[in-house]
LUMLUM-799205 format. One record per atom (N, C-alpha, C): residue in three letters; atom name; x negated, y negated, z negated. Coordinates in Angstrom, 3 decimals, decimal comma. Example, Ala and Ser with C-alpha at 12.3 -4.5 7.8 and 13.67 -1.06 7.14 Angstrom:
<sites>
+-----+------+----------+----------+----------+
: res : atom :        X :        Y :        Z :
+-----+------+----------+----------+----------+
: Ala :    N :  -13,190 :    5,690 :   -7,800 :
: Ala :   CA :  -12,300 :    4,500 :   -7,800 :
: Ala :    C :  -13,200 :    3,300 :   -7,800 :
: Ser :    N :  -12,850 :    2,250 :   -7,080 :
: Ser :   CA :  -13,670 :    1,060 :   -7,140 :
: Ser :    C :  -12,900 :   -0,030 :   -7,870 :
+-----+------+----------+----------+----------+
</sites>
This chain:
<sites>
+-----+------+----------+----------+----------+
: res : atom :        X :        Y :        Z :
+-----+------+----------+----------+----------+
: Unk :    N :   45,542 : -169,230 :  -38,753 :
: Unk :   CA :   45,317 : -170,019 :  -37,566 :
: Unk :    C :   45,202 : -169,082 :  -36,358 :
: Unk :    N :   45,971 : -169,502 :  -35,262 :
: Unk :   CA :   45,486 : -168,801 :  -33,974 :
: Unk :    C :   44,476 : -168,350 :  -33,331 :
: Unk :    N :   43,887 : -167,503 :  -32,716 :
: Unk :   CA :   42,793 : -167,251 :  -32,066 :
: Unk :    C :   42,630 : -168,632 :  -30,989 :
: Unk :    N :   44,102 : -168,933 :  -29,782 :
: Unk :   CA :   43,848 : -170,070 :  -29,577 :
: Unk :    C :   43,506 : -171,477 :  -29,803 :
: Unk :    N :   43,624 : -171,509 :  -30,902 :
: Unk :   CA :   43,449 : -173,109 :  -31,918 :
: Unk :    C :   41,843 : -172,512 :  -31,900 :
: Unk :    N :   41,625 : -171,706 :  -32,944 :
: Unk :   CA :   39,974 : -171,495 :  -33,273 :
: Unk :    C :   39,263 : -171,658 :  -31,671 :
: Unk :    N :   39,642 : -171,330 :  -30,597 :
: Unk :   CA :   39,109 : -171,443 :  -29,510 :
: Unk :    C :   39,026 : -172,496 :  -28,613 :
: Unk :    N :   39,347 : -173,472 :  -29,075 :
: Unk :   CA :   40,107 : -174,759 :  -28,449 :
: Unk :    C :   39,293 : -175,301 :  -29,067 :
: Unk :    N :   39,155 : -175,200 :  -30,613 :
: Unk :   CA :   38,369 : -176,417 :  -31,194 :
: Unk :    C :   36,805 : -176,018 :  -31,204 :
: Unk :    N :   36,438 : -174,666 :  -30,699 :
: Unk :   CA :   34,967 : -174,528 :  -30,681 :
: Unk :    C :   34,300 : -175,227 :  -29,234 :
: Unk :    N :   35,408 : -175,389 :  -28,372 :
: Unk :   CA :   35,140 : -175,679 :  -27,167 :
: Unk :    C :   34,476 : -177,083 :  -27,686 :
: Unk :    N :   35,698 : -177,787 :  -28,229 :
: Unk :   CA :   35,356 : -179,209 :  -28,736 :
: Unk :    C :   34,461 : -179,414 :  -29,097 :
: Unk :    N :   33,834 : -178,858 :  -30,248 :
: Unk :   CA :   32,699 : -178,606 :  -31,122 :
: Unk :    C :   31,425 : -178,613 :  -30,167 :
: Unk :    N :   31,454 : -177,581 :  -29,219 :
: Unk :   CA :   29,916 : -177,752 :  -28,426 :
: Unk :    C :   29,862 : -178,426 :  -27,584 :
: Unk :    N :   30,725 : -178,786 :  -26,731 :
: Unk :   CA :   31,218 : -180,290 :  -25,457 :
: Unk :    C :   30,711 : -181,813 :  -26,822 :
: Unk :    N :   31,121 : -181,787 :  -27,682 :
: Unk :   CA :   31,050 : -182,901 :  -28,174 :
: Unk :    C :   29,267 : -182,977 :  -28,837 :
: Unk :    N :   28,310 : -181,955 :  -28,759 :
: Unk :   CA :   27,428 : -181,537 :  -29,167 :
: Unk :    C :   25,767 : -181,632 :  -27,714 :
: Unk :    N :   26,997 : -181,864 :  -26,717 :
: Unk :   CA :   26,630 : -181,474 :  -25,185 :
: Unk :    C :   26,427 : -180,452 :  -24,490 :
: Unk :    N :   26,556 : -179,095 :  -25,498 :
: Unk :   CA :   26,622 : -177,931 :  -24,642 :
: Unk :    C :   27,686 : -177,478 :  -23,873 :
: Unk :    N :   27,692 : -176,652 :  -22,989 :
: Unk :   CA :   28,784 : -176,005 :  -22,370 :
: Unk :    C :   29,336 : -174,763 :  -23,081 :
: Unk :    N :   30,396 : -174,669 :  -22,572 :
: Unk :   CA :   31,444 : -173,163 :  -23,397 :
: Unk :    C :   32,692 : -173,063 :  -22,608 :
: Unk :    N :   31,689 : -171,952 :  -21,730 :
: Unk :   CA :   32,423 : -171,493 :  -20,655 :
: Unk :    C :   33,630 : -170,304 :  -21,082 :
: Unk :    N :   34,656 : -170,186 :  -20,367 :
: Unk :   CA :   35,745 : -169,036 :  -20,506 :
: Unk :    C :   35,183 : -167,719 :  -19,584 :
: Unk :    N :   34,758 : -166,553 :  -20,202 :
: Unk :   CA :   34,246 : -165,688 :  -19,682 :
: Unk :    C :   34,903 : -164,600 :  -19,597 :
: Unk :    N :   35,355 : -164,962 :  -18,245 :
: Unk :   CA :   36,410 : -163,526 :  -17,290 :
: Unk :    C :   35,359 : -162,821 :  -16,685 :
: Unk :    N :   35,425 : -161,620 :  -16,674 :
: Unk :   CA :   34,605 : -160,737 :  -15,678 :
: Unk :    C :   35,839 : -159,666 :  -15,061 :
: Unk :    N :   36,005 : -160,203 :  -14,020 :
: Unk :   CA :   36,879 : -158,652 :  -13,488 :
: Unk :    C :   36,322 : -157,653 :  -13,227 :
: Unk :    N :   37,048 : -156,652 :  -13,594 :
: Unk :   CA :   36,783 : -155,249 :  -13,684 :
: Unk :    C :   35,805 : -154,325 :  -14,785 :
: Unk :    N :   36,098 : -155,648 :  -16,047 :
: Unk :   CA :   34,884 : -155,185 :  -16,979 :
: Unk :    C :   35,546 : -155,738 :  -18,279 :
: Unk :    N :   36,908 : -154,895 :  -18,828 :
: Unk :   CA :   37,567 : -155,322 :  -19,921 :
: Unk :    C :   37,052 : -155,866 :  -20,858 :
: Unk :    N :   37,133 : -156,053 :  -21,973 :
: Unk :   CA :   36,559 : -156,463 :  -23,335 :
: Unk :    C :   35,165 : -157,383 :  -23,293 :
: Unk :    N :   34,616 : -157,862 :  -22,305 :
: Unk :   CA :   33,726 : -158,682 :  -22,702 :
: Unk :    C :   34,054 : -160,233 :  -23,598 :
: Unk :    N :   33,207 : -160,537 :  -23,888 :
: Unk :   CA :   33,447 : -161,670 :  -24,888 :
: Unk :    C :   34,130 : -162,974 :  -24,711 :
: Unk :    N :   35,032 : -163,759 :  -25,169 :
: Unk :   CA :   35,792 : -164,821 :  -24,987 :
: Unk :    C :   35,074 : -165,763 :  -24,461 :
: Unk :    N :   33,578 : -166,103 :  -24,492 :
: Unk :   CA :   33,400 : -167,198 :  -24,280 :
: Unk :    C :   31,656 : -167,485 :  -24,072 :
: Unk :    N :   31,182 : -168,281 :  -22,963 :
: Unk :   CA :   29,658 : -168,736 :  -23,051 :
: Unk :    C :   29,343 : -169,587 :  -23,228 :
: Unk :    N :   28,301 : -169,674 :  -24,585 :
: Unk :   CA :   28,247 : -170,873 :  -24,935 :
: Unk :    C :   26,928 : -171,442 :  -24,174 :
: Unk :    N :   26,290 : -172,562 :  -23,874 :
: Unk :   CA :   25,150 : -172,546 :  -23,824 :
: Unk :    C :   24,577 : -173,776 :  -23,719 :
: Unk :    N :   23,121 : -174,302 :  -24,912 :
: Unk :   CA :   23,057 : -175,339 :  -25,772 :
: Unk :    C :   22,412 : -176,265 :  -24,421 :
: Unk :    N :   22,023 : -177,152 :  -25,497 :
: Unk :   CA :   21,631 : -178,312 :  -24,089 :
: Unk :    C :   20,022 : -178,180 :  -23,674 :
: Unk :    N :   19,480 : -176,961 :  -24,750 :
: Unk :   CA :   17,617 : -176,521 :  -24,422 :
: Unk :    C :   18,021 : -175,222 :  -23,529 :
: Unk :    N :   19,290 : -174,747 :  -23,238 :
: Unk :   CA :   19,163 : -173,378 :  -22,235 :
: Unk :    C :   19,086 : -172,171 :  -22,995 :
: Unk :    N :   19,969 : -172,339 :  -24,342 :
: Unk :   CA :   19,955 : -170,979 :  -25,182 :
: Unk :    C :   21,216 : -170,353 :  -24,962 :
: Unk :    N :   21,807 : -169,184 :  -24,806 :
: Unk :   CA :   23,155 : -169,201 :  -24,202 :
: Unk :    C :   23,266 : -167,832 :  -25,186 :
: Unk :    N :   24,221 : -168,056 :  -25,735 :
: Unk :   CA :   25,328 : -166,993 :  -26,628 :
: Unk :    C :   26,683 : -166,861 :  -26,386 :
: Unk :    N :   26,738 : -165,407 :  -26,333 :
: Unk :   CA :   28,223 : -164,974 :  -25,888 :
: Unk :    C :   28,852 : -164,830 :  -27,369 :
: Unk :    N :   30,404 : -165,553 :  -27,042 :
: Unk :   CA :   31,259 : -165,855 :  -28,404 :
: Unk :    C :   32,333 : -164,874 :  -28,505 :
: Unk :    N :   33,125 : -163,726 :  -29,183 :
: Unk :   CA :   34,151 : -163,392 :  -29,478 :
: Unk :    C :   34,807 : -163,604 :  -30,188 :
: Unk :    N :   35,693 : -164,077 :  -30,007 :
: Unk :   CA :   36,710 : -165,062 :  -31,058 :
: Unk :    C :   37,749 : -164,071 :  -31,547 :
: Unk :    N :   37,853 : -164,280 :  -33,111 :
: Unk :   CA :   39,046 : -163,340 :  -33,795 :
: Unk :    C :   39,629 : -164,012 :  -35,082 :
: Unk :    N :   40,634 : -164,269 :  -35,528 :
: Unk :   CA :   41,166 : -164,682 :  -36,712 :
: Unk :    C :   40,888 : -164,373 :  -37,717 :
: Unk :    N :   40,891 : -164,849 :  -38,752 :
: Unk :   CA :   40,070 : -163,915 :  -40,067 :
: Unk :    C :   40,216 : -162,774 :  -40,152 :
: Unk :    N :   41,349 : -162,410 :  -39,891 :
: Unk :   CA :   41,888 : -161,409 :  -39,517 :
: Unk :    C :   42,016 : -160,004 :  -38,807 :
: Unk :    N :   41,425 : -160,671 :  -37,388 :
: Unk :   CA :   41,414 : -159,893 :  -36,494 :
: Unk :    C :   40,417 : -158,700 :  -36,398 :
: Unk :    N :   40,688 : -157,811 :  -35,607 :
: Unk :   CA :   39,790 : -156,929 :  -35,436 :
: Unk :    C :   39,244 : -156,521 :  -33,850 :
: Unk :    N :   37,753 : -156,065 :  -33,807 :
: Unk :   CA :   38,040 : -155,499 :  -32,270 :
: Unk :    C :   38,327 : -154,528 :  -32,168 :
: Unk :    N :   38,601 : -154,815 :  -30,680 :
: Unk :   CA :   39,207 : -152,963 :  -29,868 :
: Unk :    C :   37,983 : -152,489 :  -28,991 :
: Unk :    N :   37,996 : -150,824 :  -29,307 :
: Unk :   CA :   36,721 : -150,476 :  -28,868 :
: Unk :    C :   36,272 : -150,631 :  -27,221 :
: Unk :    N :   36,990 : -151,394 :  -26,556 :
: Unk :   CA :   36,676 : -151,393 :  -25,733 :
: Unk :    C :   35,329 : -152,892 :  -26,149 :
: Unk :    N :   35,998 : -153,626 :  -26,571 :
: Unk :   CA :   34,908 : -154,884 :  -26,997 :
: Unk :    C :   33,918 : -154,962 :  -27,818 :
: Unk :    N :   34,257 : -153,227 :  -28,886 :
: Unk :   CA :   32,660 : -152,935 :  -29,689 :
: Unk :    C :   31,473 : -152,702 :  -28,460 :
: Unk :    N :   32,661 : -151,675 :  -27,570 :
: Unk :   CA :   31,590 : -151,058 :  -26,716 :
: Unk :    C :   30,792 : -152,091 :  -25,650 :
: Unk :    N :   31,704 : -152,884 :  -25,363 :
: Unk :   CA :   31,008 : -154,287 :  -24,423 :
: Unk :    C :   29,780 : -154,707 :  -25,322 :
: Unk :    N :   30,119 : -155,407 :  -26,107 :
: Unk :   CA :   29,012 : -156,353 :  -26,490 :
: Unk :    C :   27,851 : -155,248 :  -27,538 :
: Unk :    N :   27,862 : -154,231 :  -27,851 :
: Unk :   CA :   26,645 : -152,814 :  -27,242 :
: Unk :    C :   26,003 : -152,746 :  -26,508 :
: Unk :    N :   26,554 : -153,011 :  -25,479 :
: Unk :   CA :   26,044 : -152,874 :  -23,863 :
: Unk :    C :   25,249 : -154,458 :  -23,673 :
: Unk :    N :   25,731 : -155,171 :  -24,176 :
: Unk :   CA :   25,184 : -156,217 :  -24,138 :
: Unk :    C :   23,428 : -156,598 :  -24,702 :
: Unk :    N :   23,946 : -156,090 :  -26,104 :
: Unk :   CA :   23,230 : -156,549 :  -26,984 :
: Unk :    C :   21,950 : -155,703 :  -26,802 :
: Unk :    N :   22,098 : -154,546 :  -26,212 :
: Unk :   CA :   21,252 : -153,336 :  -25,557 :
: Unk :    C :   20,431 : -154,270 :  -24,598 :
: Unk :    N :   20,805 : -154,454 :  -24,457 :
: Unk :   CA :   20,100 : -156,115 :  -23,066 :
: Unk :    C :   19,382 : -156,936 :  -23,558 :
: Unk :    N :   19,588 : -157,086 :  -24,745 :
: Unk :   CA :   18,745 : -158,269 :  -25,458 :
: Unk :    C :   19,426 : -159,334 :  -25,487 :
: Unk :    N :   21,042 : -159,121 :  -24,762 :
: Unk :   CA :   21,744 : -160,491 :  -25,259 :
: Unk :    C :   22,079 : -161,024 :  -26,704 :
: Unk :    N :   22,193 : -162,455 :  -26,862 :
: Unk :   CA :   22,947 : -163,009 :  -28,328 :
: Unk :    C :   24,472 : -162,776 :  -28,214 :
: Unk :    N :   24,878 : -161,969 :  -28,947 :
: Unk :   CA :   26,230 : -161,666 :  -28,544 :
: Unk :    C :   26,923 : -161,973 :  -30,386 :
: Unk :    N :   27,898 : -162,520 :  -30,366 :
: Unk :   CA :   28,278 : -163,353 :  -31,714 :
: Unk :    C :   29,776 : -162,769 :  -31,954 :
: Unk :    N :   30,307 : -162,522 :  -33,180 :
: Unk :   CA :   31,883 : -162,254 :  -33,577 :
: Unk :    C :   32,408 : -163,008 :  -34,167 :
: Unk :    N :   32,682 : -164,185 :  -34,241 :
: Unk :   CA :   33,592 : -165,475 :  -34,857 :
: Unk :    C :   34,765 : -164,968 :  -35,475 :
: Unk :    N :   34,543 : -164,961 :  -36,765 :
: Unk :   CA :   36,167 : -164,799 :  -37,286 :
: Unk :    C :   36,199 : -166,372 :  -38,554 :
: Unk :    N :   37,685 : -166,222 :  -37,882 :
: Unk :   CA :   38,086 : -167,380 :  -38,098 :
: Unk :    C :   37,562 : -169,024 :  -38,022 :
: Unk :    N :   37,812 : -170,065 :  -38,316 :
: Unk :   CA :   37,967 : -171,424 :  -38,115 :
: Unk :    C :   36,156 : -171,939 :  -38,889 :
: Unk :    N :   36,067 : -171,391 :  -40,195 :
: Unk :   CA :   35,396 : -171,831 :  -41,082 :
: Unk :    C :   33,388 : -170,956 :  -40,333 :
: Unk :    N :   33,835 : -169,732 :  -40,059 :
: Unk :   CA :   32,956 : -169,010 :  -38,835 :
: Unk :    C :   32,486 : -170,010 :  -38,073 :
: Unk :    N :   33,525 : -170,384 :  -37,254 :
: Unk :   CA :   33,098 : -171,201 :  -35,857 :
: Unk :    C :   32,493 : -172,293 :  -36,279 :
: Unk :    N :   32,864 : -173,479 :  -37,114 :
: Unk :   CA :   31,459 : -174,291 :  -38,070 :
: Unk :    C :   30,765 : -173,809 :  -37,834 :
: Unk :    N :   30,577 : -172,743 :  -38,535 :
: Unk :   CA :   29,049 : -172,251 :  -39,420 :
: Unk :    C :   27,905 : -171,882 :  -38,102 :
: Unk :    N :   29,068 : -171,474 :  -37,017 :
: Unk :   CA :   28,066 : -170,913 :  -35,759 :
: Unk :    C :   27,746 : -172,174 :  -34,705 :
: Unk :    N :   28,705 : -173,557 :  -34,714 :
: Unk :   CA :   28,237 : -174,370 :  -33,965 :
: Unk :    C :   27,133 : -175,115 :  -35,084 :
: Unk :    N :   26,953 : -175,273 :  -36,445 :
: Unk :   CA :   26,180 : -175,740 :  -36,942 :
: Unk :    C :   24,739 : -174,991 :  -36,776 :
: Unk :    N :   24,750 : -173,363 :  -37,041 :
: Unk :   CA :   23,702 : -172,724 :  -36,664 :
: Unk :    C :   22,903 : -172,859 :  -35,324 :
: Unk :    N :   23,848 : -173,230 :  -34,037 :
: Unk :   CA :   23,286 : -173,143 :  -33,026 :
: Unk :    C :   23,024 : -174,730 :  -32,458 :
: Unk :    N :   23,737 : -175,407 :  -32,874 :
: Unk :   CA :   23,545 : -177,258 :  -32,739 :
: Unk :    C :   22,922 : -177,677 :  -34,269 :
: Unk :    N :   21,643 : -177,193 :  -34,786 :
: Unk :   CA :   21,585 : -177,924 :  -35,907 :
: Unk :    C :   20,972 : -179,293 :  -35,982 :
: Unk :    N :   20,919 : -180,041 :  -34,833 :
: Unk :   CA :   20,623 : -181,017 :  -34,889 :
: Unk :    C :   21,992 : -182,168 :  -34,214 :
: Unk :    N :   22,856 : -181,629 :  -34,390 :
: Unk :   CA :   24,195 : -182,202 :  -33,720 :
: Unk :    C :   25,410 : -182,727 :  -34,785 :
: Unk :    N :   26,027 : -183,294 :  -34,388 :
: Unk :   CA :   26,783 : -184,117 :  -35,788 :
: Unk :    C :   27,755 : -182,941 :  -36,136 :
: Unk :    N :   28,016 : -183,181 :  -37,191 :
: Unk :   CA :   28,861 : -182,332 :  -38,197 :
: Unk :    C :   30,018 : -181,819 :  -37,476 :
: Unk :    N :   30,794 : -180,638 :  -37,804 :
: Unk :   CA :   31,417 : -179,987 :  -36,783 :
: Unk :    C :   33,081 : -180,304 :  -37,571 :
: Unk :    N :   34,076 : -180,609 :  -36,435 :
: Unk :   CA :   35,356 : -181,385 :  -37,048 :
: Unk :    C :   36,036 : -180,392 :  -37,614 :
+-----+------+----------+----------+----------+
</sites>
């Protein structure tokens, strides 16, 4: 499955849950994470989306380091069956994930 499909349907997943899941561009600051999620109590986790497959590039180990150095929730989604498991972990009171 695509990185875009897996990313499309997590959107779905937390919109349909009521959270937001924002597309997170930062110019001038490569490799940060695909995506912000953030629940409907104000818990907000940054998402990197990868195919079962996929791997990161060190520019995106080194981002979300920098992050996590911060005390951010910073998350690595691989693949379809992942993204469940992480909208169920973070919506566990939200209907079953499609």
């Amino acid at each position: 499955m695509k990185e875009s499909t897996i990313e499309s349907r997590l959107v779905r997943m937390v919109r349909e849950r009521g959270g937001l899941c924002y597309k997170f561009v930062s110019p001038g600051n490569p490799g940060v994470p695909d995506r912000i999620v953030i629940t409907p109590d104000g818990r907000t986790v940054y998402v990197e989306l990868k195919t079962e497959i996929g791997r990161l590039a060190n520019i995106q180990r080194w981002q979300i380091a920098e992050m996590r150095k911060r005390g951010a929730d910073v998350r690595v989604v691989k693949g379809m069956d992942a993204a469940k498991a992480f909208v169920k972990e973070v919506f566990p009171d939200g209907v079953s994930p499609a």
